[in-house]
Structures are given as structure tokens and as C-alpha cells.
C-alpha positions as CSV (number, residue, x, y, z in Angstrom):
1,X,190.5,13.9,134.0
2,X,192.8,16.5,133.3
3,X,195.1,16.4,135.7
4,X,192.8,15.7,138.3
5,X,193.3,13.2,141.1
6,X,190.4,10.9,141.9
7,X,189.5,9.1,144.7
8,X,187.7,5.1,144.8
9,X,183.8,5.3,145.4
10,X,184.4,4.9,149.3
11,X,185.8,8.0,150.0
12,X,189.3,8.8,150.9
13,X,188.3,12.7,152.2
14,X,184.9,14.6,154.2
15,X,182.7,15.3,150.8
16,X,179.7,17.5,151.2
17,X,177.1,18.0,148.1
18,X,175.6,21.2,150.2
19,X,178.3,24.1,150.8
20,X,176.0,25.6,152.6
21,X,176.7,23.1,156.2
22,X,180.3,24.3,155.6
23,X,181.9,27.3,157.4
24,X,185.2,29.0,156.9
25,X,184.5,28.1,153.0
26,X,187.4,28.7,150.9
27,X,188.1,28.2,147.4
28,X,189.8,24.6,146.2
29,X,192.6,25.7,143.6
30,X,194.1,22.2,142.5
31,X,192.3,19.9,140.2
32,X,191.4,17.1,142.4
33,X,187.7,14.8,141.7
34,X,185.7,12.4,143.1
35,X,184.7,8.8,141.5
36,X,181.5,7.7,143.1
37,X,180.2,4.2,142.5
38,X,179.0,4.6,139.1
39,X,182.2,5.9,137.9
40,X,181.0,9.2,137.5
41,X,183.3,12.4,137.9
42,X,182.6,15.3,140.4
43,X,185.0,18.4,141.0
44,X,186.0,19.6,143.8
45,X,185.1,23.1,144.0
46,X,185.1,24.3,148.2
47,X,186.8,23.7,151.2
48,X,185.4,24.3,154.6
49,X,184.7,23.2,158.7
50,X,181.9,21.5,159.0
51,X,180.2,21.5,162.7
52,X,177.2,20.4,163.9
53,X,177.4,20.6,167.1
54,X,178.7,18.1,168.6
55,X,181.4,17.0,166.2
56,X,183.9,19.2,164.0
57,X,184.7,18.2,160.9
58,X,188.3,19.9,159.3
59,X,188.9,20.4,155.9
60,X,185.6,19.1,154.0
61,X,185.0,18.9,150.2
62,X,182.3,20.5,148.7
63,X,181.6,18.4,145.5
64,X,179.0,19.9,143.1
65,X,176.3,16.8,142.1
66,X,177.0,15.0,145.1
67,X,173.9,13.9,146.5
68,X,174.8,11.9,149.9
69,X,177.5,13.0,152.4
70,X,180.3,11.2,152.7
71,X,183.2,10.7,155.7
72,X,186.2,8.9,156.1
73,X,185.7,6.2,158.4
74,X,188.9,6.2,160.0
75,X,189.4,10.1,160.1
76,X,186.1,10.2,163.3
77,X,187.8,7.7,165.0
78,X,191.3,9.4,165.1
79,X,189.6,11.9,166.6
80,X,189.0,10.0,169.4
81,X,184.7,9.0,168.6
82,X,183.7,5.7,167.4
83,X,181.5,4.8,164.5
84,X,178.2,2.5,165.2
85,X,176.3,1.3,161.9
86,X,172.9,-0.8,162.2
87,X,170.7,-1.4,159.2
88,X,169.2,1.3,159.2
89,X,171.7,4.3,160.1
90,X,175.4,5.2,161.0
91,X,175.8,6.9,164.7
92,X,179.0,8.6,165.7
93,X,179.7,7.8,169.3
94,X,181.7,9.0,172.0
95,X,182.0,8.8,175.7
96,X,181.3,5.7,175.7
97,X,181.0,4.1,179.1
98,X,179.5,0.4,178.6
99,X,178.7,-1.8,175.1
100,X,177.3,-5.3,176.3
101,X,177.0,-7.4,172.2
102,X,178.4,-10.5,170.7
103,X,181.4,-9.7,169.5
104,X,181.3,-11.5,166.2
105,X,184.4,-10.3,164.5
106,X,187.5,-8.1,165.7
107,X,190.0,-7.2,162.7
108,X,192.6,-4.7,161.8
């Protein structure tokens, strides 16, 4: 790897495969890669913001080859939204006024 750092397939940082939905995009100078799932390696090669609108995203990865976007669960939620996923999608929430569900498991 040499040198490198690498992260587990779930990642541990914002990753973008598309530097072009980052803003503010800088230059990554240390030798840090990604694992995905089938242990393949991806560089690091950007840094950025990413914003679409109605969330801001600090300090995003752009990793060449990467074909799906990637966020730290727990990185939305410290900033104060809260992460919904159904089988079919992942919504990021906030505001949120009323949830009536089955609460089927509660865990730290």
C-alpha cells in the first residue's frame, strides 16, 4: 500500500467517485486509500465541500474508481439530522416533528 492508510469497506470518511459535486476542491497530499468490499484499493486524490442544498458536507474524498457515494453514518447525525433507510433508499432527515413506528430495536 505504500504507506498508505486504508479504511474497512464501510467507510470511515465522506468519499465521492465524481469531483465534480465537490467545491472548494483542494489537492490530498498524504497517501491515504480506500478498501471497498472486494478488497480493492482506491487513492485518494481531492478534498472538497460538498452541498446540495440542503445539507453541507465538510471535507469529502474524492476517490478515483469509486462508483457509489459513500457517508459516515454517524458524521450526519453529529450534525444534528437523522438518517432514515427503507429497502429501497437512505433519506437524511431533519426537523423532525412526529415519527409514529414499532420500535423494534433501540441500541448504542
Amino acid at each position: 500500500m505504500n504507506g498508505g492508510s486504508a479504511s474497512s469497506g464501510i467507510a470511515l470518511e465522506k468519499l465521492v467517485g465524481n469531483d465534480t459535486l465537490l467545491s472548494d476542491v483542494r489537492p490530498h497530499h498524504m497517501k491515504k486509500f480506500i478498501v471497498t468490499a472486494d478488497n480493492s484499493l482506491h487513492l485518494v486524490t481531492k478534498e472538497g465541500d460538498l452541498n446540495d442544498g440542503s445539507i453541507l458536507l465538510k471535507d469529502v474524498y474524492h476517490v478515483v474508481g469509486l462508483k457509489k457515494n459513500l457517508a459516515y453514518v454517524s458524521q450526519i447525525t453529529d450534525s444534528g439530522r437523522y438518517v432514515l433507510f427503507d429497502p429501497n433508499d437512505v433519506q437524511i432527515l431533519s426537523n423532525i416533528k412526529h415519527i409514529d413506528a414499532d420500535v423494534l430495536f433501540c441500541g448504542k
